[in-house]
N, CA, C and O atoms as a CHARMM CRD file, in Angstrom:
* protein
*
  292
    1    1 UNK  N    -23.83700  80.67400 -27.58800 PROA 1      0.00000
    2    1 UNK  CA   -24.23200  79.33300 -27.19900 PROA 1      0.00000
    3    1 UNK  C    -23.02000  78.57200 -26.65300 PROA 1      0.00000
    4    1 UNK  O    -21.92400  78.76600 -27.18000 PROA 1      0.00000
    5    2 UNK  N    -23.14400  77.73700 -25.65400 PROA 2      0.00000
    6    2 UNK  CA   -22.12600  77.15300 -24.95300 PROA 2      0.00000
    7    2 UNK  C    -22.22700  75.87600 -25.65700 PROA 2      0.00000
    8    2 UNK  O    -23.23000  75.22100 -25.93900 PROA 2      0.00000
    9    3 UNK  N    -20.55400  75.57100 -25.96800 PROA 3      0.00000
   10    3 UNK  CA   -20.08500  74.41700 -27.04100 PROA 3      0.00000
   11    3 UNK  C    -19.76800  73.36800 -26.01000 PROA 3      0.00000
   12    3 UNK  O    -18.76300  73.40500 -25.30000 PROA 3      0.00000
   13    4 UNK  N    -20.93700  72.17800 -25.96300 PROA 4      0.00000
   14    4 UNK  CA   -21.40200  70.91800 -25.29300 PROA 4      0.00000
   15    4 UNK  C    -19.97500  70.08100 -25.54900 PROA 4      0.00000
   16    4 UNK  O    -19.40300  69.70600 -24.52600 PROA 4      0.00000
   17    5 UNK  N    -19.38100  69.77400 -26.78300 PROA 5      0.00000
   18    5 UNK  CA   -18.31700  69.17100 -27.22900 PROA 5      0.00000
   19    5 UNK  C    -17.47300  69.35700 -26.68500 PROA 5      0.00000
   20    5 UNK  O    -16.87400  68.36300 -26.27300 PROA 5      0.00000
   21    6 UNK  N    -16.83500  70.92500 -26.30400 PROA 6      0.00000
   22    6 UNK  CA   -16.06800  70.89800 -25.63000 PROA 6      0.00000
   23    6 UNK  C    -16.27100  70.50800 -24.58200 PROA 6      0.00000
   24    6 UNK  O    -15.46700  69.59100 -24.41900 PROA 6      0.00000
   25    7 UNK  N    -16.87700  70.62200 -23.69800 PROA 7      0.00000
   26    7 UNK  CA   -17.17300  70.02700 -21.94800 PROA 7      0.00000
   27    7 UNK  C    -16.89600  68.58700 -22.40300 PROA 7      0.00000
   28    7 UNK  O    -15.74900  68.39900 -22.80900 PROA 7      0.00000
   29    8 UNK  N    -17.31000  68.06400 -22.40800 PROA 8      0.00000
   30    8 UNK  CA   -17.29100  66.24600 -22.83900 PROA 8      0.00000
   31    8 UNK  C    -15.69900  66.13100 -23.28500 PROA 8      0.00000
   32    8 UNK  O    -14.98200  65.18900 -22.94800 PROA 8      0.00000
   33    9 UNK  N    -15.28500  67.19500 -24.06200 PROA 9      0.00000
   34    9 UNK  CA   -13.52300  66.38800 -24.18300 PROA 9      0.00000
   35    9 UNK  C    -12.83100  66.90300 -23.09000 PROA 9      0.00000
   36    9 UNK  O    -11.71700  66.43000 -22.86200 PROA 9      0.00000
   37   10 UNK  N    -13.34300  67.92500 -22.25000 PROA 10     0.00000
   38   10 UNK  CA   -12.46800  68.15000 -20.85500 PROA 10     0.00000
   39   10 UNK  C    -12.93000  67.18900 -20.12300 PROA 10     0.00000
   40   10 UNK  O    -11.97100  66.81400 -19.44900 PROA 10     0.00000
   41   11 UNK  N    -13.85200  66.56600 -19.85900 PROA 11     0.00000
   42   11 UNK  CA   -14.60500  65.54200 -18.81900 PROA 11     0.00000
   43   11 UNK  C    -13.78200  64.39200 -19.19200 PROA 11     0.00000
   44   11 UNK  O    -13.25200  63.78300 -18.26300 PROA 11     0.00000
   45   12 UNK  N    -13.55100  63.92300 -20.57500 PROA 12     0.00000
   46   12 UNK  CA   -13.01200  62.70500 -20.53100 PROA 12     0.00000
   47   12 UNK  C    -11.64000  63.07200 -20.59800 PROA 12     0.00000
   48   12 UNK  O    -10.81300  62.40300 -19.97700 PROA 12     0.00000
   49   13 UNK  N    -11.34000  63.93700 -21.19400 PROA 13     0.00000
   50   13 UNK  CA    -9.53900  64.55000 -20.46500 PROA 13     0.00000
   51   13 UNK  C     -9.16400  64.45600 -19.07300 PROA 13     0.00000
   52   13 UNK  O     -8.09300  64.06800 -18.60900 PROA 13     0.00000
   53   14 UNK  N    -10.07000  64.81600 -18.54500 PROA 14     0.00000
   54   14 UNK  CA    -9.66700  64.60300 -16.57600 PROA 14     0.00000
   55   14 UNK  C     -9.63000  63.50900 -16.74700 PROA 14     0.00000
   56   14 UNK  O     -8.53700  62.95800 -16.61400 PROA 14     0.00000
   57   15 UNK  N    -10.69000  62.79100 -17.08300 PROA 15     0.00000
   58   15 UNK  CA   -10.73100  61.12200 -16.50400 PROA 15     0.00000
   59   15 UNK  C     -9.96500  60.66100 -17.17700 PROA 15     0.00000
   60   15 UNK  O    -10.16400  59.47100 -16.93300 PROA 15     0.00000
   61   16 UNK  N     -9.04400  60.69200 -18.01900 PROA 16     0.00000
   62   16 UNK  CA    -7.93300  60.11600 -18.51100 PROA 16     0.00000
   63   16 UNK  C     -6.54600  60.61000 -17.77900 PROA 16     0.00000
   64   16 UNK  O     -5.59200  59.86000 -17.57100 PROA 16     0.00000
   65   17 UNK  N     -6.60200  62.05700 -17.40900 PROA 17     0.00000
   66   17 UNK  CA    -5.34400  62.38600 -16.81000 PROA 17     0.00000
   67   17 UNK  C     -4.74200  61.60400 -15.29100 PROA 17     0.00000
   68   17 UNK  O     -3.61900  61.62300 -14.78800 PROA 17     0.00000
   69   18 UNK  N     -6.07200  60.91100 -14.83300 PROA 18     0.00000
   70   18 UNK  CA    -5.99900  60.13400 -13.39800 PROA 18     0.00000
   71   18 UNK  C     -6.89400  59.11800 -13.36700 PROA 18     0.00000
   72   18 UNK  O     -7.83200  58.81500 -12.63000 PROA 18     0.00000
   73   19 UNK  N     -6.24900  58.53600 -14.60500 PROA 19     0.00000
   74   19 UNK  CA    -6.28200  57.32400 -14.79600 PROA 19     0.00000
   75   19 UNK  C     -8.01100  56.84100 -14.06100 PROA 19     0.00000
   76   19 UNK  O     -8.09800  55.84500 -13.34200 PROA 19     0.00000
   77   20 UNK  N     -9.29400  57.74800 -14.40500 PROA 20     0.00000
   78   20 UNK  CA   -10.73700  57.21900 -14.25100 PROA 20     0.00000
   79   20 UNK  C    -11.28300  56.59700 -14.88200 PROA 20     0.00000
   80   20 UNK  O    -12.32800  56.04000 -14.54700 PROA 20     0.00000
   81   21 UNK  N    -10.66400  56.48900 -16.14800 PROA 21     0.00000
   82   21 UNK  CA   -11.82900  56.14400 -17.70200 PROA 21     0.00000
   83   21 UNK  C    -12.55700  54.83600 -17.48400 PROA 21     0.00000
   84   21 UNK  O    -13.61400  54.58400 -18.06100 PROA 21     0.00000
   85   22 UNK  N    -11.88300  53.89400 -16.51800 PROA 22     0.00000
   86   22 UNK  CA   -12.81300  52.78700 -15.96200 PROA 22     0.00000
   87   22 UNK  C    -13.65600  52.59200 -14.71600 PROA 22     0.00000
   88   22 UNK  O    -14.05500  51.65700 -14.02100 PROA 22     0.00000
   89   23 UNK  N    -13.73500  53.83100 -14.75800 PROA 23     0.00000
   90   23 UNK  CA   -14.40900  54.27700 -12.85600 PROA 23     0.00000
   91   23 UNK  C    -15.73500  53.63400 -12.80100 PROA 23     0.00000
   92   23 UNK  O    -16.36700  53.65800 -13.85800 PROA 23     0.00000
   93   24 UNK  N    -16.28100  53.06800 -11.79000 PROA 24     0.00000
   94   24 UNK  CA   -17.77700  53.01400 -11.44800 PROA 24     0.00000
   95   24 UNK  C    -18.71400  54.59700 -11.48700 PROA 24     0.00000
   96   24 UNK  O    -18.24000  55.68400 -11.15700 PROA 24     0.00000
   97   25 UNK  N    -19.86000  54.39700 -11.88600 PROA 25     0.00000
   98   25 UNK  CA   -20.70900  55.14100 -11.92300 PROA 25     0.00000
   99   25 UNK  C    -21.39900  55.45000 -10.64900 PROA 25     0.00000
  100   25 UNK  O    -21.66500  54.41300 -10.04000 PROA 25     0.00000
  101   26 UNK  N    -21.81300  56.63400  -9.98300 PROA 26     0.00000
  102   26 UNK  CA   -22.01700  56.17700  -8.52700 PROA 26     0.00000
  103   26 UNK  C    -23.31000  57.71200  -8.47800 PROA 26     0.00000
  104   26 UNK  O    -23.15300  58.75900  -9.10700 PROA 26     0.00000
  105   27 UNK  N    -24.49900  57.38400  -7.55400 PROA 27     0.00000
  106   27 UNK  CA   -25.23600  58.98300  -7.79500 PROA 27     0.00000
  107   27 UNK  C    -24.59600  59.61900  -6.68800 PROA 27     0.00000
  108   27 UNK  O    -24.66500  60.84700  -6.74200 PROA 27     0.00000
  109   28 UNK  N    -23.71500  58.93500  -5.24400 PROA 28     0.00000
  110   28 UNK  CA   -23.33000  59.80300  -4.21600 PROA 28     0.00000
  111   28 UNK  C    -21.48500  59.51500  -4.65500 PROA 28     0.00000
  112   28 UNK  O    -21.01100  58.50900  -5.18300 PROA 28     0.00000
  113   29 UNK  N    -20.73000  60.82400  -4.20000 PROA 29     0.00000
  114   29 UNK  CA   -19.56900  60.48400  -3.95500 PROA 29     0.00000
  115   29 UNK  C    -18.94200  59.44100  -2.97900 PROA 29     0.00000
  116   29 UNK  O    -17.75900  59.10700  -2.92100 PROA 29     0.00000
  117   30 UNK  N    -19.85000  59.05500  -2.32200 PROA 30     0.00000
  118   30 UNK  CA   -19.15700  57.75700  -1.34900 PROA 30     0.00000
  119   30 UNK  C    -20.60900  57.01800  -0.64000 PROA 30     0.00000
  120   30 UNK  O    -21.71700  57.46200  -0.33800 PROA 30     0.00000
  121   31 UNK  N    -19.98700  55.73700  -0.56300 PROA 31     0.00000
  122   31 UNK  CA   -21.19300  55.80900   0.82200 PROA 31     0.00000
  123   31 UNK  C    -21.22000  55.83900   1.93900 PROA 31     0.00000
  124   31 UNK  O    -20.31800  55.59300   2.74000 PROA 31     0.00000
  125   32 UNK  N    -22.84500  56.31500   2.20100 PROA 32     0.00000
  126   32 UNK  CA   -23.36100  56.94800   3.27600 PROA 32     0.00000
  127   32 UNK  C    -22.95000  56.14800   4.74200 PROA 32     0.00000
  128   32 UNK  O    -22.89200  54.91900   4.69100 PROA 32     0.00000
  129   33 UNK  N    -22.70200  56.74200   5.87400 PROA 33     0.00000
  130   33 UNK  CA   -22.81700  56.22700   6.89500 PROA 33     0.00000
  131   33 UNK  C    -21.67700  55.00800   7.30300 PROA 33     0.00000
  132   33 UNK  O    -21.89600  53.96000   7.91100 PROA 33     0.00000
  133   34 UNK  N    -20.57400  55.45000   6.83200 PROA 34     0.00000
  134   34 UNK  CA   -19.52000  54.59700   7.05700 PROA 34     0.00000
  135   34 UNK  C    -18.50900  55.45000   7.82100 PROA 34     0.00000
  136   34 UNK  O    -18.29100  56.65800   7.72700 PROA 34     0.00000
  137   35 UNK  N    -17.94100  54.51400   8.61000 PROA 35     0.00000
  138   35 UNK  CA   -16.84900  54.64200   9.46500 PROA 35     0.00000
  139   35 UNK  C    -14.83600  54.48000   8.83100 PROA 35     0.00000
  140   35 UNK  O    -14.05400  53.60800   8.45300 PROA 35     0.00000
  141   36 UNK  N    -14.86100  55.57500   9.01700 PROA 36     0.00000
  142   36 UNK  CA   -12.94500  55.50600   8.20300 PROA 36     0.00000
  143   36 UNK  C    -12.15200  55.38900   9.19300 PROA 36     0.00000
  144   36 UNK  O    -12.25200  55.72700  10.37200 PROA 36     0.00000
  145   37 UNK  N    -11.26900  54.82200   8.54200 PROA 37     0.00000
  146   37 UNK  CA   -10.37800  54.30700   9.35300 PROA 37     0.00000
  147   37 UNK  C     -9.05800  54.14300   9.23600 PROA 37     0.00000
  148   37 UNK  O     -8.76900  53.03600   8.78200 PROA 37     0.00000
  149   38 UNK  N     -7.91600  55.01500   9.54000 PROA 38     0.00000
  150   38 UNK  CA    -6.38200  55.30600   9.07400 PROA 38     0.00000
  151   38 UNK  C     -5.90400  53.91700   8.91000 PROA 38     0.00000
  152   38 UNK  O     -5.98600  53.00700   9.73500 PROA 38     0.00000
  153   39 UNK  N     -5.33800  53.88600   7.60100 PROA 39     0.00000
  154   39 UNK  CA    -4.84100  52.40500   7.29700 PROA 39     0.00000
  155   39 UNK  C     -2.92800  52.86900   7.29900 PROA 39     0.00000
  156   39 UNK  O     -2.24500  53.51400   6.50300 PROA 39     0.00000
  157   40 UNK  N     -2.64000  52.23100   8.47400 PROA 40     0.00000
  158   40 UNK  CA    -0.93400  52.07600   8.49100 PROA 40     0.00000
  159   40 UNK  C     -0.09200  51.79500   7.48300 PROA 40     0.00000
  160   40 UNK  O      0.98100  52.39100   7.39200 PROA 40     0.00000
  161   41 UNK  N     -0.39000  51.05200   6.78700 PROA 41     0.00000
  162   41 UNK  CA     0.06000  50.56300   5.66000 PROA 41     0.00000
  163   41 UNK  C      0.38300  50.96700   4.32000 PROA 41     0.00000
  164   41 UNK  O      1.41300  50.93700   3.64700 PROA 41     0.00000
  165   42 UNK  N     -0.72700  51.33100   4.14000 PROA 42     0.00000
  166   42 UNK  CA    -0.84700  52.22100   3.40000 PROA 42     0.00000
  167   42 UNK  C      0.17300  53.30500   2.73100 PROA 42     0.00000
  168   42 UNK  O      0.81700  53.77400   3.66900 PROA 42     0.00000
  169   43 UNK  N      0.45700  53.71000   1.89600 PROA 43     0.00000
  170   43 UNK  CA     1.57700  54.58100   1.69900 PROA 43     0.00000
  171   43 UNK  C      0.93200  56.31100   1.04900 PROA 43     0.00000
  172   43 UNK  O      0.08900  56.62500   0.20800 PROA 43     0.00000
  173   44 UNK  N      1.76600  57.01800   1.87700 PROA 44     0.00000
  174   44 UNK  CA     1.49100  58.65600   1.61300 PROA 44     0.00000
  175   44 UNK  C      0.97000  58.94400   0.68400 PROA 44     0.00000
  176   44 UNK  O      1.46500  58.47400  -0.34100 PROA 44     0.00000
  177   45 UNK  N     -0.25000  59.82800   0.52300 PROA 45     0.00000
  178   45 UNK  CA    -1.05500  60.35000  -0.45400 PROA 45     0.00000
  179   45 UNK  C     -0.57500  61.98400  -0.55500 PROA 45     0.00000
  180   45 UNK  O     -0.43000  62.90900   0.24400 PROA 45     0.00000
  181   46 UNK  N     -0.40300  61.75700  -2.15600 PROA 46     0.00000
  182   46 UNK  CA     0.35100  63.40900  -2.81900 PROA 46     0.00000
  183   46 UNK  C     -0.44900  64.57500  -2.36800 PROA 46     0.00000
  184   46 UNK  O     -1.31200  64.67800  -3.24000 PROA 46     0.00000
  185   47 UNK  N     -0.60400  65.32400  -1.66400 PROA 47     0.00000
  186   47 UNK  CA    -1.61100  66.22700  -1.08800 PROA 47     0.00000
  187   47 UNK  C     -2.15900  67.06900  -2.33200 PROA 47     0.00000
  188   47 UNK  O     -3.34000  67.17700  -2.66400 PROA 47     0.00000
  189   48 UNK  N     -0.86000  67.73400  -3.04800 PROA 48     0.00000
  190   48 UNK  CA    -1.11600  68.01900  -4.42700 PROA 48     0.00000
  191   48 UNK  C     -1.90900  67.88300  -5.12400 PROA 48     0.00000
  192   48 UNK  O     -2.85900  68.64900  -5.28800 PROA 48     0.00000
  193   49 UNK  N     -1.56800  66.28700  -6.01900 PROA 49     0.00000
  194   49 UNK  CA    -2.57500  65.30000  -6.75700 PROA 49     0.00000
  195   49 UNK  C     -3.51200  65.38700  -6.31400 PROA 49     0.00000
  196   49 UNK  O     -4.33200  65.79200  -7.13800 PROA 49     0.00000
  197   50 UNK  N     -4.05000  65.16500  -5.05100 PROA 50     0.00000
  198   50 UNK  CA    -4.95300  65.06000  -4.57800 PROA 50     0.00000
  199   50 UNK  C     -6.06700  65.87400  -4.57500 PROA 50     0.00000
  200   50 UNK  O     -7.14000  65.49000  -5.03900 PROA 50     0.00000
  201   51 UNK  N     -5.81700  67.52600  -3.84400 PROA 51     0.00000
  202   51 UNK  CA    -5.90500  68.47600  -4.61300 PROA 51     0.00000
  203   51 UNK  C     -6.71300  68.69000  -5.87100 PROA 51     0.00000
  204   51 UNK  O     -7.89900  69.01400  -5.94500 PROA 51     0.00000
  205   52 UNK  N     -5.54800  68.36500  -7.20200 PROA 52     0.00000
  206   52 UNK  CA    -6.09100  68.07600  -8.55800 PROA 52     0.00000
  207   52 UNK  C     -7.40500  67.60700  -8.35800 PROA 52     0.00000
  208   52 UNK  O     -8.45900  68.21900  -8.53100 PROA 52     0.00000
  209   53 UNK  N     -7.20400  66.33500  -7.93500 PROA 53     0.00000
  210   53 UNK  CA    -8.05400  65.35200  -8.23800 PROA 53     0.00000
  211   53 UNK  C     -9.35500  66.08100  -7.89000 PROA 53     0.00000
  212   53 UNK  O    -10.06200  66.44900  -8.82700 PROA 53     0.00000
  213   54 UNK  N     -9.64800  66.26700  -6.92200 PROA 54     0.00000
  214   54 UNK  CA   -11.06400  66.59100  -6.09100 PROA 54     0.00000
  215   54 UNK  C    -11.02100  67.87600  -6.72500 PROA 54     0.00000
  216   54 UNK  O    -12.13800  67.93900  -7.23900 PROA 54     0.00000
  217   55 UNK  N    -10.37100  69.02800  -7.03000 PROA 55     0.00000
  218   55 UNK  CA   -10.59900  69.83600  -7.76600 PROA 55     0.00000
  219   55 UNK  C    -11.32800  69.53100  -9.43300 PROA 55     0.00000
  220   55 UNK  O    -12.45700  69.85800  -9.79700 PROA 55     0.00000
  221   56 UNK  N    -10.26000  68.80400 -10.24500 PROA 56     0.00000
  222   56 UNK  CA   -11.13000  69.00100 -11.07300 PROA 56     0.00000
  223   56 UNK  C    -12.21500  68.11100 -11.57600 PROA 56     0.00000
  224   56 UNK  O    -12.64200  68.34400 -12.70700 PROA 56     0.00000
  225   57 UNK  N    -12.80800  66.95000 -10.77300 PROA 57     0.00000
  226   57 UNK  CA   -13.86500  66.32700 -10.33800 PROA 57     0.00000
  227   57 UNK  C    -14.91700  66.77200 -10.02000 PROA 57     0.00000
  228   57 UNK  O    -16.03600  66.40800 -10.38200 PROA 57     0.00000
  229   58 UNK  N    -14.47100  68.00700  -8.96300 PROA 58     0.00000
  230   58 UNK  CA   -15.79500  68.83200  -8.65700 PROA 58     0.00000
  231   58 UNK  C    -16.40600  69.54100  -9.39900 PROA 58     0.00000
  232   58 UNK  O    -17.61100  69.74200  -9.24900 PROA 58     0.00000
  233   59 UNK  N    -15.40200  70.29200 -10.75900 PROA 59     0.00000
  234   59 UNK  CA   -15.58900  71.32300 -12.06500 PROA 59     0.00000
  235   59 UNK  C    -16.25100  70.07700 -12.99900 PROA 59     0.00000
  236   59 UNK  O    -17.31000  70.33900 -13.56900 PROA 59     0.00000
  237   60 UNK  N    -15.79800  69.03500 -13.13600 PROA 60     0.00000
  238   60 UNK  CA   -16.93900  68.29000 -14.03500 PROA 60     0.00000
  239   60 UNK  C    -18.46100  68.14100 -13.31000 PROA 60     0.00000
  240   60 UNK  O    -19.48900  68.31100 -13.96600 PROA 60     0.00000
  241   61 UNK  N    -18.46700  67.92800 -12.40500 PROA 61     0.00000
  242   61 UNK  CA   -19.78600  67.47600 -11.57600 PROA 61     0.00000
  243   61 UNK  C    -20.73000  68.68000 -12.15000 PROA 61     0.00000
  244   61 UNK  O    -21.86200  68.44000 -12.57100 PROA 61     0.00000
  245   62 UNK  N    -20.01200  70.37400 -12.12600 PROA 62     0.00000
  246   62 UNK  CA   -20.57900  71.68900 -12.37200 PROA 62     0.00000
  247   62 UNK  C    -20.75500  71.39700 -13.76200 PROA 62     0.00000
  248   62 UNK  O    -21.85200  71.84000 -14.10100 PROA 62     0.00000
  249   63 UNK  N    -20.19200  70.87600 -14.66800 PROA 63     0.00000
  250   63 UNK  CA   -20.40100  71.07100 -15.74400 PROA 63     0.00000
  251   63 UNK  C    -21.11700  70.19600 -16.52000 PROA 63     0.00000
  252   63 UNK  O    -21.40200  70.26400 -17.71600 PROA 63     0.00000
  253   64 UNK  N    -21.42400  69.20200 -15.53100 PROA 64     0.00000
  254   64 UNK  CA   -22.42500  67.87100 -15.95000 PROA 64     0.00000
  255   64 UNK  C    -23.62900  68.48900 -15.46900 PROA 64     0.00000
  256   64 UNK  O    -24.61000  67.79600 -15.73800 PROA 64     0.00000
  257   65 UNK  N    -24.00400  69.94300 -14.62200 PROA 65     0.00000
  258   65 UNK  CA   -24.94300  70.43000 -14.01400 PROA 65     0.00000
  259   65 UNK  C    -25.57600  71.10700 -14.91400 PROA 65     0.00000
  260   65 UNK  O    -26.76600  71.15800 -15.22600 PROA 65     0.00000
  261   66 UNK  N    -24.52500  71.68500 -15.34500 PROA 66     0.00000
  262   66 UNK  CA   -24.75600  72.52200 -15.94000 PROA 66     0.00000
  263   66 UNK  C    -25.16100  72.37100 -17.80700 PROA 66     0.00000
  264   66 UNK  O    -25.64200  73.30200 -18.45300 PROA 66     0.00000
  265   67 UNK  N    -24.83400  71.02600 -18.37300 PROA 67     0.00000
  266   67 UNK  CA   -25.31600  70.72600 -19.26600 PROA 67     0.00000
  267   67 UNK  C    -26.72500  70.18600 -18.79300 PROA 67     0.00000
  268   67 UNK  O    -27.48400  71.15400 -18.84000 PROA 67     0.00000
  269   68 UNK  N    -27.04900  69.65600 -18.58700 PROA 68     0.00000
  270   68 UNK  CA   -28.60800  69.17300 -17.62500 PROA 68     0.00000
  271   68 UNK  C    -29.46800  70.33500 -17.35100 PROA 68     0.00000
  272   68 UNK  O    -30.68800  70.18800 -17.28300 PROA 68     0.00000
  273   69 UNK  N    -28.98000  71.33200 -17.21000 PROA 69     0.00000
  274   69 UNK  CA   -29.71700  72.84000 -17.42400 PROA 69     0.00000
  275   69 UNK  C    -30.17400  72.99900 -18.94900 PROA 69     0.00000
  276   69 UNK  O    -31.26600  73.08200 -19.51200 PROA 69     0.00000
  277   70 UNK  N    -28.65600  73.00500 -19.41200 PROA 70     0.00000
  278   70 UNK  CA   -28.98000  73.38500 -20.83800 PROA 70     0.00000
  279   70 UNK  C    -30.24300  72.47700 -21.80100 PROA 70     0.00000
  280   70 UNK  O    -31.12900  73.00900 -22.46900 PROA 70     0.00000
  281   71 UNK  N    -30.02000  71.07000 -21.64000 PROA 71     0.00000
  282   71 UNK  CA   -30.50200  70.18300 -22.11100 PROA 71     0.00000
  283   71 UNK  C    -31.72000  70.07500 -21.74400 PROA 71     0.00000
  284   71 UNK  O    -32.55000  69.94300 -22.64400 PROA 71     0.00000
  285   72 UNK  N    -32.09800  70.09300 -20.59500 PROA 72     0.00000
  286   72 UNK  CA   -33.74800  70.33100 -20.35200 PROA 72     0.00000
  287   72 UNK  C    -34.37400  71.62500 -20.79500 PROA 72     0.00000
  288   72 UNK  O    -35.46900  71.52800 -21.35000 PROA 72     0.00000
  289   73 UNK  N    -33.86200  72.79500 -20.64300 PROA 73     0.00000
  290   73 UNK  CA   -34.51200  74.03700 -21.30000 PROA 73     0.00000
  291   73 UNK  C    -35.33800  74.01200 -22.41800 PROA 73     0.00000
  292   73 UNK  O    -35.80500  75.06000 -22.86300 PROA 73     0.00000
């Protein structure tokens, strides 16, 4: 049997490691139908971190999927 507890302390472990724990709740990753736009100003984003970030964001999303499997069964 897959241990639910653990997922939930890695989920809120990410979101603590980059600084999310106060994030908005959202059902799409961004919204739809918007136009981006290079901001000059702005200062260099860690490609790395970044990386991280969307990496292990995407492994919670799987594992929020994947409890939602479990849980409806």
């Amino acid at each position: 049997m897959i241990n639910i507890l653990n997922y939930s302390v890695h989920i809120y472990e990410v979101l603590k490691m980059f600084n999310m724990m106060k994030c908005n709740v959202s059902k799409t990753s961004m919204e739809t139908n918007i136009k981006l736009v290079k901001d000059e100003t702005e200062k260099v984003v860690d490609n790395t971190m970044y990386m991280q970030k969307i990496g292990s964001l995407t492994q919670c999303t799987c594992i929020i999927k994947q409890l939602n499997i479990i849980v409806n069964i």
